[in-house]
C-alpha positions as semicolon CSV with decimal commas, in nm:
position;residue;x (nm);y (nm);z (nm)
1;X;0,000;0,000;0,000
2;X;0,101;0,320;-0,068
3;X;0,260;0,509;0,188
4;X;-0,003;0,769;0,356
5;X;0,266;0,943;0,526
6;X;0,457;1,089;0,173
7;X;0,188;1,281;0,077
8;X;0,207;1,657;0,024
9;X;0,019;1,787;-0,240
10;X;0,038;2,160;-0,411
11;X;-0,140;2,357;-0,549
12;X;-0,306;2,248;-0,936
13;X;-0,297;1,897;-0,780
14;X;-0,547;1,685;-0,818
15;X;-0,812;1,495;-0,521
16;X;-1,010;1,219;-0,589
17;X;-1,342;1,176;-0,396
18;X;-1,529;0,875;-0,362
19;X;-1,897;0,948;-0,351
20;X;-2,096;1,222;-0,501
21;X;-2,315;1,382;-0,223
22;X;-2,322;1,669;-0,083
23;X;-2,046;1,588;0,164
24;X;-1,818;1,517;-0,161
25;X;-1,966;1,841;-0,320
26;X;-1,827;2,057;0,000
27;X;-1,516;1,879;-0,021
28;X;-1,446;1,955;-0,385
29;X;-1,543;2,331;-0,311
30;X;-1,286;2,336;-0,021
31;X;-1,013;2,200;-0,236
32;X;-1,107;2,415;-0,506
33;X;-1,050;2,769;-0,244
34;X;-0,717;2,618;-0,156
35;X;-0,646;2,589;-0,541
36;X;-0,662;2,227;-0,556
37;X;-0,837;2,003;-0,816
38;X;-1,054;1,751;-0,768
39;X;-1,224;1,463;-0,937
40;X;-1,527;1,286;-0,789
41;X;-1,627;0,911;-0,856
42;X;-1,980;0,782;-0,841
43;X;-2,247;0,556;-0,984
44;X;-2,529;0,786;-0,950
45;X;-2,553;1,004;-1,232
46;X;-2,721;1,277;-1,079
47;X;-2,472;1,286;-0,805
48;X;-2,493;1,664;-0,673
49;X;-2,069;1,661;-0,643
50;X;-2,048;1,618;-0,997
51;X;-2,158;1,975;-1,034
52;X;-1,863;2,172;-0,904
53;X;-1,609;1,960;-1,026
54;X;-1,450;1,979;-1,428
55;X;-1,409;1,623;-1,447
56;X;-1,655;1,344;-1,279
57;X;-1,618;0,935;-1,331
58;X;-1,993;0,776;-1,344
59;X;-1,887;0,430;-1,309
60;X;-1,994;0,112;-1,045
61;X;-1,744;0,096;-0,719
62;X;-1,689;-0,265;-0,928
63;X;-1,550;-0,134;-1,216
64;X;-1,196;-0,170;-1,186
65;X;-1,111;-0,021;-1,507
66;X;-1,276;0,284;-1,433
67;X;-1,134;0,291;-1,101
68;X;-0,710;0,283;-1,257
69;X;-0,867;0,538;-1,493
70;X;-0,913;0,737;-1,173
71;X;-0,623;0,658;-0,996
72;X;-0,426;0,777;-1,243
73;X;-0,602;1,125;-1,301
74;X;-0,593;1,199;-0,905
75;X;-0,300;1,228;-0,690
76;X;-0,458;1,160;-0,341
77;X;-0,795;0,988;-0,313
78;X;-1,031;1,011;0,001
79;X;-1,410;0,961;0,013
80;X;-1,769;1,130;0,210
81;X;-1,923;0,812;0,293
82;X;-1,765;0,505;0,469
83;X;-1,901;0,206;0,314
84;X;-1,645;0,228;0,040
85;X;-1,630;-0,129;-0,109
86;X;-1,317;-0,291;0,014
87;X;-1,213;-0,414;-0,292
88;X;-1,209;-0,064;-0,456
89;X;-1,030;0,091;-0,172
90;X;-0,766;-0,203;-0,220
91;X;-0,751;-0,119;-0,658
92;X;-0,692;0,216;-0,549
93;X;-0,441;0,170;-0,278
94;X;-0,218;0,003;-0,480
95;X;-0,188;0,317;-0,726
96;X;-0,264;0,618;-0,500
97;X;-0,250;0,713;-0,121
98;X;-0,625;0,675;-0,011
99;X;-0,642;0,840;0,274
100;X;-0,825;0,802;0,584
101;X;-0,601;0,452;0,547
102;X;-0,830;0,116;0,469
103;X;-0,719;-0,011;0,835
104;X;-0,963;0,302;0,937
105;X;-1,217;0,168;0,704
106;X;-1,202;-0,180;0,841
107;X;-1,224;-0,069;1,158
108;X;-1,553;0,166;1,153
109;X;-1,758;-0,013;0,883
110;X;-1,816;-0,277;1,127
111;X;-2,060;-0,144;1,496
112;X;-1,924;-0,465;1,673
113;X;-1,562;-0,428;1,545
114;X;-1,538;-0,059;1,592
115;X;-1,724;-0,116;1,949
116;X;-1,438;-0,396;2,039
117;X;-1,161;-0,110;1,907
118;X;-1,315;0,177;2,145
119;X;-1,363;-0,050;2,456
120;X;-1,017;-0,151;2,388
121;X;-0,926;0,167;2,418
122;X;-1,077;0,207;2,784
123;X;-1,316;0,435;2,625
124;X;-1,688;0,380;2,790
125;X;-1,968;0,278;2,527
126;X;-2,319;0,109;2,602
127;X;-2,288;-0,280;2,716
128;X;-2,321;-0,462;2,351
129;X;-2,318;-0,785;2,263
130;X;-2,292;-0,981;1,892
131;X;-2,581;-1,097;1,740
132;X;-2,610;-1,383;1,470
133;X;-2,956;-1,539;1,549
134;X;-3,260;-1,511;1,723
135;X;-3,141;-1,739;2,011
136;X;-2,823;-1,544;2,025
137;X;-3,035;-1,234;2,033
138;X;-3,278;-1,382;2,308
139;X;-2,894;-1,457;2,512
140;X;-2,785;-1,081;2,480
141;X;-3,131;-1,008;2,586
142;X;-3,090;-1,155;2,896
143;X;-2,732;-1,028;2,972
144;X;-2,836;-0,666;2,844
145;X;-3,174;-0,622;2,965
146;X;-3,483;-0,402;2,777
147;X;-3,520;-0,166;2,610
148;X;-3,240;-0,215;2,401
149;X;-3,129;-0,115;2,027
150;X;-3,068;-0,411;1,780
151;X;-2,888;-0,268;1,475
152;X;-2,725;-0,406;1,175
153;X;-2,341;-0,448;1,199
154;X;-2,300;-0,275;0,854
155;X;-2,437;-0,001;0,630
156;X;-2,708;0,169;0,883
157;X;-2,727;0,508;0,885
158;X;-3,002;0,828;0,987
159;X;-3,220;0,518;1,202
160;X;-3,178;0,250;0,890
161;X;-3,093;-0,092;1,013
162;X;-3,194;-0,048;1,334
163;X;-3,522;-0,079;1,617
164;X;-3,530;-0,064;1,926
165;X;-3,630;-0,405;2,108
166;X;-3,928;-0,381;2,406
167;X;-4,058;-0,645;2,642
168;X;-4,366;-0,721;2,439
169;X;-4,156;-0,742;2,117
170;X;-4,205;-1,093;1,877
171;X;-3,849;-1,135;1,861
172;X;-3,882;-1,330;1,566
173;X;-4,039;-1,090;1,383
174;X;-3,785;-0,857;1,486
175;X;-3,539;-1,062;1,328
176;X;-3,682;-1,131;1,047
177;X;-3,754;-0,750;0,944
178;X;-3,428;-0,627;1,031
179;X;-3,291;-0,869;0,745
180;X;-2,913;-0,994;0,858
181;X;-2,709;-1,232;1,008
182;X;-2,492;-1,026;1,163
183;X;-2,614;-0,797;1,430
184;X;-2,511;-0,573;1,748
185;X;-2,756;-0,554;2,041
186;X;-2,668;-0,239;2,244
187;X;-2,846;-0,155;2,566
188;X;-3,094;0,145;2,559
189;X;-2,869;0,455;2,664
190;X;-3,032;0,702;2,912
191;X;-2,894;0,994;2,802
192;X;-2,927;1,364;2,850
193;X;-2,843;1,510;2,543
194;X;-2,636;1,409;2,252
195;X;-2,251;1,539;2,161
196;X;-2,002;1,516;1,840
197;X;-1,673;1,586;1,822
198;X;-1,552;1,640;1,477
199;X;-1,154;1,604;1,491
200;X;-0,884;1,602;1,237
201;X;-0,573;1,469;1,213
202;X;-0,280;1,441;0,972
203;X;0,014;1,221;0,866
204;X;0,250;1,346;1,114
205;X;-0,025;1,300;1,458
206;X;-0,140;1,666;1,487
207;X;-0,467;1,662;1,621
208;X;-0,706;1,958;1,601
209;X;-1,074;1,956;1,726
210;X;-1,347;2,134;1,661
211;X;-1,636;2,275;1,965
212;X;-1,824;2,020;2,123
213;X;-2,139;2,010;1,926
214;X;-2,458;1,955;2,061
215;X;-2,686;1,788;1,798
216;X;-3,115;1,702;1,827
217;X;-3,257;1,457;1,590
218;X;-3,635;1,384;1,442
219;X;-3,691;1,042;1,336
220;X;-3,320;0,935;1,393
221;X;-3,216;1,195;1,122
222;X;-3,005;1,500;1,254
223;X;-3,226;1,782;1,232
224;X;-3,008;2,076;1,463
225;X;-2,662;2,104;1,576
226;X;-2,563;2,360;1,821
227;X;-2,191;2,501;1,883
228;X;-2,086;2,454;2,143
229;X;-2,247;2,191;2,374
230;X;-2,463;2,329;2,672
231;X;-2,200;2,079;2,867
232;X;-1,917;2,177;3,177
233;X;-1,599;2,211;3,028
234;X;-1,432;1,989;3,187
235;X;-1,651;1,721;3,020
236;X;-1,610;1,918;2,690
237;X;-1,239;1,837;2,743
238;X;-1,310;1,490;2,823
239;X;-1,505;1,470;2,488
240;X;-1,246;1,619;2,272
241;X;-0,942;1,395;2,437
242;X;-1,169;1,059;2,363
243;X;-1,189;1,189;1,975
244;X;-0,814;1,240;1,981
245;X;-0,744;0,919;2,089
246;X;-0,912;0,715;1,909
247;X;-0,784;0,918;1,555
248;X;-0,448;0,864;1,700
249;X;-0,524;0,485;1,779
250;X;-0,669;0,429;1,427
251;X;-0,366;0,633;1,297
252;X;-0,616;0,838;1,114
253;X;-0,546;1,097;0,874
254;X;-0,830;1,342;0,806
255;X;-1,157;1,467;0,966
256;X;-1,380;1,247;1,167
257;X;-1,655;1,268;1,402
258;X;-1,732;1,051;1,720
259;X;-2,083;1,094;1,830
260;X;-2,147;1,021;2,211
261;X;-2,436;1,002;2,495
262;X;-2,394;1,285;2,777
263;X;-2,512;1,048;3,103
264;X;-2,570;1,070;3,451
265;X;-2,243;0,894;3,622
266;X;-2,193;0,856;3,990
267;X;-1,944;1,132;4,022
268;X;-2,125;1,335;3,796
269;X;-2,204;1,376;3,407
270;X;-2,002;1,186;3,179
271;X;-1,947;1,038;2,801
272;X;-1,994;0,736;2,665
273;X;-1,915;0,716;2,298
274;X;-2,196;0,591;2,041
275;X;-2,021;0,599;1,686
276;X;-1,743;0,700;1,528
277;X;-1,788;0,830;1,157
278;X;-1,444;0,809;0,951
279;X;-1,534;1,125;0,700
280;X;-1,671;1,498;0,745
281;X;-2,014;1,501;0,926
282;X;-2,347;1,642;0,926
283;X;-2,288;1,768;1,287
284;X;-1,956;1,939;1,143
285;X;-2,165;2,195;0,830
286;X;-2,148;2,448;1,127
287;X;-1,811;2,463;1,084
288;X;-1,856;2,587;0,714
289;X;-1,966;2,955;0,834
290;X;-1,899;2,980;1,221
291;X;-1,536;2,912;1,223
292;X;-1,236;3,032;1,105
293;X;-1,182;2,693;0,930
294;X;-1,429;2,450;0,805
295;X;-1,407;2,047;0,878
296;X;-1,406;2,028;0,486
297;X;-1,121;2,249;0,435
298;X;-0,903;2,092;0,767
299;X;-0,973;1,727;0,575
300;X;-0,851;1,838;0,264
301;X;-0,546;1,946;0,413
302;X;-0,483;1,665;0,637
303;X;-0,504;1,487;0,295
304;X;-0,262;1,721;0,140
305;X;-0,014;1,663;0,407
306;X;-0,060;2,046;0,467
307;X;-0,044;2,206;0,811
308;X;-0,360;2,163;0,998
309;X;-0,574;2,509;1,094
310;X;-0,628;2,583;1,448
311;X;-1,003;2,627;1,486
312;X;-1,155;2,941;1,614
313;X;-1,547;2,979;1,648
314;X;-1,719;3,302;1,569
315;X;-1,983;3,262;1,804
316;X;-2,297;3,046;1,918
317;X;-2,401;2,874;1,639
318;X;-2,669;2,694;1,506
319;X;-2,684;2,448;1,208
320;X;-3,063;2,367;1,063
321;X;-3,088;2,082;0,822
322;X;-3,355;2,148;0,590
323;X;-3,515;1,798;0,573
324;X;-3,725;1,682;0,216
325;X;-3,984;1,921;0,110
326;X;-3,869;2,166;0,381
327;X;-3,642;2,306;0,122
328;X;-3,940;2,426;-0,075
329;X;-3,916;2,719;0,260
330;X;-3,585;2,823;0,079
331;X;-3,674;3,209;0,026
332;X;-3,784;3,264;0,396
333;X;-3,447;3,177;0,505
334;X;-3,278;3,392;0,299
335;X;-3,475;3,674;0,435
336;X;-3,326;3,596;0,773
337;X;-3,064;3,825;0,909
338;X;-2,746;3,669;0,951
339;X;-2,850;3,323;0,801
340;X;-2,640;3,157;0,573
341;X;-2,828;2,929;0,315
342;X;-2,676;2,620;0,166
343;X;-2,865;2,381;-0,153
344;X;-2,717;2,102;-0,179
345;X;-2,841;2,071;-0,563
346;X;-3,011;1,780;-0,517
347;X;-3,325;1,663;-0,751
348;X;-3,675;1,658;-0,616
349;X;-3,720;1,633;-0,248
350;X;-3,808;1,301;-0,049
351;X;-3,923;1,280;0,263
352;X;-3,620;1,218;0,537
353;X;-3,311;1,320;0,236
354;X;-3,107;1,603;0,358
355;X;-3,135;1,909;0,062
356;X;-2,941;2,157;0,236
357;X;-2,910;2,341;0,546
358;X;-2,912;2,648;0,748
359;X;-2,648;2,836;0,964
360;X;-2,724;3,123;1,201
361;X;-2,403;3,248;1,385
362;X;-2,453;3,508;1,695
363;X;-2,187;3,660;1,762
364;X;-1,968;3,620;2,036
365;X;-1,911;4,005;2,289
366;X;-1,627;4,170;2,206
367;X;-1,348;4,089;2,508
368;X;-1,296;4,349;2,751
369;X;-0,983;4,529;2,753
């Protein structure tokens, strides 16, 4: 594999982004104000990324002909979503850096392998348990306890491929509908309000990070973030150490996120960490106009073996994703003072796809002298 740790980039060079949604669209338009190229790659021809970009590849993850055609038009490659085939990431290895590294990948694509990783770690996460049938699941059950969240072990995202399991639940049915054979069962987390940290880190282990965010969702899709996190510092601390570790244990380079439950501990509030996503995040757009750097442009450095940016918010800020045919309210937010509007150029709306969103930044007092 290509060494991650020889890559610096300048400027005219060219990145290569796997995926064509709007996270891949905000990457290409933060290369592009650092003067880089870029080059997006995906099989949905109405990919929104492919709009910014001069030159797109519309080809299956599969197609390993298109993918050395890439390789070899690109000079780093990196991607917005982390259910990048393996196979692709290894055809594309072997001719460019791909960075975050495929160990990353491995690691995160999996709940129960990235939930072994973290514990390993000593980092706290809910009690969990592998799931590969419905008497295995009836075993966790009784080791976990009820309420508890059954989700897939791969490819769930914004509430897909999971439900939450109740005492009256037909846990064959449950099974059945949730359609795998390969499971996590996590127990039901009480929490009081729900964090991300979106970090970045580059070849040589710098390690910025970003506010604690404060995010609210409706129907498991995030629908507000807040910067920063109505938390003690102290525990903002804690949460911004536990992202730096694990990017330095996964010897990331790039931006991630690690989402996490704010709970009631004996000595106080503490963290326990839910996910970890291994790209820019939804929870991060706030970054875009309420700080001095955005999580797109600190990933395409990290990428570009460039010096990482030392974050500075402007102020208390709120992100507003405008959710399916709530982007038909466009116009009003433009009419609202210090809003920032961002379309994500997207076809017609659905109900639960992300369009765009909204950021509203208050500014911070000026210091006292």
């Amino acid at each position: 594999m290509t060494n991650q740790r020889a890559v610096k980039l300048k400027p005219g060079d060219t990145v290569g982004i796997l995926g064509g949604g709007q996270l891949g669209r905000m990457l290409a338009l933060a290369a592009a104000r650092l003067g880089l190229r870029s080059q997006v790659f995906s099989p949905d021809p109405e990919s929104p990324a492919f709009d910014v970009v001069l030159h797109a590849t519309c080809a299956e993850y599969a197609d390993v002909e298109a993918l050395e055609l890439f390789a070899n038009d690109v000079d780093v490659v990196t991607y917005e979503f982390e259910n990048v085939p393996a196979a692709a990431a290894m055809v594309l290895a072997a001719r460019r850096p791909v960075l975050p590294g495929r160990s990353a990948l491995e690691t995160t694509q999996d709940r129960l392998t990235e939930k072994d990783f973290v514990t390993s770690l000593g980092i706290g996460t809910a009690a969990y348990a592998d799931v590969s049938s419905v008497a295995s699941l009836r075993e966790a059950i009784l080791r976990i306890g009820l309420p508890a969240v059954l989700k897939t072990r791969r490819f769930g995202y914004d509430g897909k491929g999971q439900v939450i399991i109740r005492k009256a639940d037909d846990l064959e049915r449950v099974w059945a509908e949730l359609g795998t054979k390969a499971a996590i069962l996590e127990a039901f987390v009480p929490f009081e309000r729900e964090i991300s940290v979106v970090a970045a880190r580059s070849a040589d282990g710098q390690v910025e990070c970003f506010d604690v965010t404060e995010n609210e969702h409706s129907n498991h899709i995030l629908k507000i973030s807040r910067a920063p996190a109505a938390i003690p510092d102290e525990l903002a601390e804690k949460a911004r150490a536990i992202a730096a570790r694990i990017a330095t244990a996964l010897d990331y380079v790039g931006v991630l996120a690690v989402e996490m439950f704010v709970v009631q501990g004996a000595d106080g509030p503490t963290v326990l960490v839910n996910e970890t996503a291994p790209r820019v995040h939804n929870s991060g757009h706030w970054t875009l106009d309420g700080a001095s750097i955005s999580q797109f442009e600190q990933h395409i450095r990290a990428i570009a073996g460039w010096p990482l940016g030392k974050p500075v918010r402007h102020g208390h800020v709120t992100m507003t994703n405008l959710i399916g045919d709530e982007i038909n309210d466009y116009e009003r937010w433009l009419t609202v003072p210090g809003a920032t509007v961002h379309l994500y150029g997207k076809g017609a709306p659905r109900p639960g796809r992300k369009m765009g969103h909204v950021t509203e930044v208050a500014p911070l007092p000026p210091k006292s002298s």
